[in-house]
VEXPAVO-151776 format. One record per residue (C-alpha): x, z, y. Coordinates in steps of 0.2 Angstrom, whole numbers, padded with zeros to 4 digits, always signed. Example, Ala and Ser with C-alpha at 12.3 -4.5 7.8 and 13.67 -1.06 7.14 Angstrom:
BEGIN
+0062+0039-0022/+0068+0036-0005/
//
This chain:
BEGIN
-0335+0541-0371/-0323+0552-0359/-0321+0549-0341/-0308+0533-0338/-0291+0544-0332/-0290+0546-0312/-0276+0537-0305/-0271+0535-0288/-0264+0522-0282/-0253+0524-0265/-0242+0513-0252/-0236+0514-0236/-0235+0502-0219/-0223+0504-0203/-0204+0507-0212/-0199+0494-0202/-0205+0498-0184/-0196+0505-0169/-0212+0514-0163/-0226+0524-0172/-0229+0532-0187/-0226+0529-0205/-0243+0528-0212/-0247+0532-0233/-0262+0527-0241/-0269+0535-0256/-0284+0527-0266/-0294+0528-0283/-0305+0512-0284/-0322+0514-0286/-0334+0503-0299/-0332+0488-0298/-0318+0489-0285/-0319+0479-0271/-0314+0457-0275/-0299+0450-0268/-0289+0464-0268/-0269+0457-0264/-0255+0465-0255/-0260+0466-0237/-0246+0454-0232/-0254+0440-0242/-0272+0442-0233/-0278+0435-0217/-0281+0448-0202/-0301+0447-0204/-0300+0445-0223/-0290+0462-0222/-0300+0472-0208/-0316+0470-0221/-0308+0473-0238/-0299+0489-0227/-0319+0492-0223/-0325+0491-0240/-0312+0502-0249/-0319+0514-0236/-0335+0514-0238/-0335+0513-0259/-0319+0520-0265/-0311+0538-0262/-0296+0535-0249/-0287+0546-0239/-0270+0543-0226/-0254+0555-0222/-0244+0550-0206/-0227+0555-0200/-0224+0555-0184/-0209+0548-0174/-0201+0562-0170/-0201+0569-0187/-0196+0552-0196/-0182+0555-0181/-0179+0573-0191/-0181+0565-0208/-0176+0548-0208/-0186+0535-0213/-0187+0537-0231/-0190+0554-0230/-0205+0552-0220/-0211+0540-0230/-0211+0552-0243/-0219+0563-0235/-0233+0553-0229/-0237+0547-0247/-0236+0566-0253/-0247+0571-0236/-0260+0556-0242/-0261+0562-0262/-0264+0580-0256/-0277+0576-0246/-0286+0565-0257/-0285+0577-0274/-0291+0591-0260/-0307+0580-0257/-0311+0575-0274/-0306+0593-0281/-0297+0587-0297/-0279+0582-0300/-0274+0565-0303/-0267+0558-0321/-0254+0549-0313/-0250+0541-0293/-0244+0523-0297/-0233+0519-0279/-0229+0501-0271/-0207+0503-0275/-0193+0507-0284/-0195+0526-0279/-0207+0541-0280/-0211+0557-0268/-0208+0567-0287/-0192+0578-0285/-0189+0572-0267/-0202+0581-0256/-0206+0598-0257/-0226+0601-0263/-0226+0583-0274/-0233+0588-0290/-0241+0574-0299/-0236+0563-0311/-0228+0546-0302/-0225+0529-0307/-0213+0518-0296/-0220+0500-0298/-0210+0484-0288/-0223+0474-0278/-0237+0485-0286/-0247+0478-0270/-0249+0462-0278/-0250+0468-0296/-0260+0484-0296/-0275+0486-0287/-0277+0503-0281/-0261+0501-0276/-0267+0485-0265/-0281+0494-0259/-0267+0508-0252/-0258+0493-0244/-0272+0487-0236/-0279+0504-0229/-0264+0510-0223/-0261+0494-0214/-0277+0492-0204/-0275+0511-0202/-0257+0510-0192/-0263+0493-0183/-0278+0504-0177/-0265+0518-0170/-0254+0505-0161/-0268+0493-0152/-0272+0511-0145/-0257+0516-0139/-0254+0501-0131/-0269+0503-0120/-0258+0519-0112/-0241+0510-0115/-0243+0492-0109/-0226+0484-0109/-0221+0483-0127/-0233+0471-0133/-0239+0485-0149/-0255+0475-0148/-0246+0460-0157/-0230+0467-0164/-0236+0484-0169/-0220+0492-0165/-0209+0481-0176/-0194+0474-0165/-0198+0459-0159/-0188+0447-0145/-0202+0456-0130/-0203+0470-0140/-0185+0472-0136/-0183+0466-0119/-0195+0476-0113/-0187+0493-0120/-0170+0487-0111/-0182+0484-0095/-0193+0499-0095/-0184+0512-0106/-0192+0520-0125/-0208+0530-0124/-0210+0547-0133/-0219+0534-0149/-0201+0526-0151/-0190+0531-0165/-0176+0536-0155/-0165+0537-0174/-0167+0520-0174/-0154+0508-0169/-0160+0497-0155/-0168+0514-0148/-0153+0523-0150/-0141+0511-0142/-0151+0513-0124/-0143+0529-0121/-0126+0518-0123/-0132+0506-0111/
//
C-alpha cells in the first residue's frame, strides 16, 4: 500500500482586528490526530491552549504573518492571502515534499491571487468545523496571534489586547480616541483611519 496523499490543511485568525497581524496556519495531521478537534471558536480557552499544544508537538505545523503595515499595503484580503501562502511555503520547506492539495477554511484560495502559490487548493465554507486539518490550522493560528497580542500589550497597556486581541471593542475604542494608534494598528482601517479626521 502507497503513502495516504499529503494534504494541508490551512486557516487564518485576526481579519477582523484593528491591531496586529494576520496570522495563517498550515497543518498536516499526524496518526491518529489529535481528539476533539473543532473550529477554534467553538472550544473553551484552555481546551484550545492544549489541542494548540498538541498539534505541536505531533503534527507538522507551520505559521505566515502579515504585519500591519503591510495588510495597510495589501488590504486585508490580500494579506490574508499572503499569510496562508507564507505558512504552506514554509511547511512543504520543512517537510521537503510538495503537498497533494491545501484544503482552506472559505469560499477563496491564495491560487492565482498571490504571487509564489503553487499548490493545488481547495476552498471549503466552515472547513474549521468540517475538516480537521483545517481545524487544527484554526486552532494553531489562533493561540499563535493571542500569544502575539498578550505580548504586545505588556509594551502597550492602554488597549486592552490582553482581552480583545485587537478586535474593536467599546475600550478598545475609547482608548484609541484617548491615547492615539500605536505603530500595531491598522491605520487602513476605519476606526483607525477616521483619527486623523478627528
Amino acid at each position: 500500500m502507497g503513502a495516504a496523499p499529503l494534504v494541508i490543511g490551512v486557516d487564518e485568525a485576526g481579519r477582523g482586528p484593528l491591531a496586529g497581524p494576520v496570522v495563517a496556519a498550515a497543518v498536516v495531521l499526524c496518526k491518529p490526530c489529535p481528539e476533539g478537534l473543532d473550529d477554534s471558536k467553538k472550544l473553551s480557552a484552555k481546551r484550545r491552549a492544549e489541542l494548540d499544544e498538541r498539534i505541536r508537538a505531533c503534527c507538522a505545523w507551520a505559521v505566515g504573518l502579515v504585519e500591519p503595515g503591510e495588510i495597510d499595503r495589501l488590504n486585508i484580503f490580500g494579506a490574508t492571502m499572503r499569510a496562508m501562502t507564507l505558512a504552506v511555503g514554509r511547511l512543504c520547506a520543512r517537510l521537503g515534499c510538495e503537498p497533494e492539495g491545501v484544503l482552506i477554511d472559505g469560499n477563496m484560495t491564495p491560487a492565482g491571487r498571490t504571487e509564489g502559490w503553487r499548490w493545488p487548493a481547495r476552498a471549503i465554507v466552515g472547513g474549521d468545523a468540517l475538516e480537521p486539518a483545517i481545524s487544527a490550522a484554526s486552532i494553531v493560528a489562533k493561540e499563535w496571534r493571542d500569544r502575539i497580542m498578550c505580548e504586545a500589550a505588556e509594551r502597550h497597556p492602554h488597549y486592552g489586547w490582553e482581552c480583545n486581541k485587537g478586535y474593536p471593542t467599546r475600550d478598545h475604542l475609547a482608548a484609541l480616541r484617548e491615547h492615539g494608534a500605536t505603530p500595531l494598528h491598522r491605520q487602513s482601517f476605519g476606526p483607525v483611519a477616521q483619527l486623523a479626521l478627528l
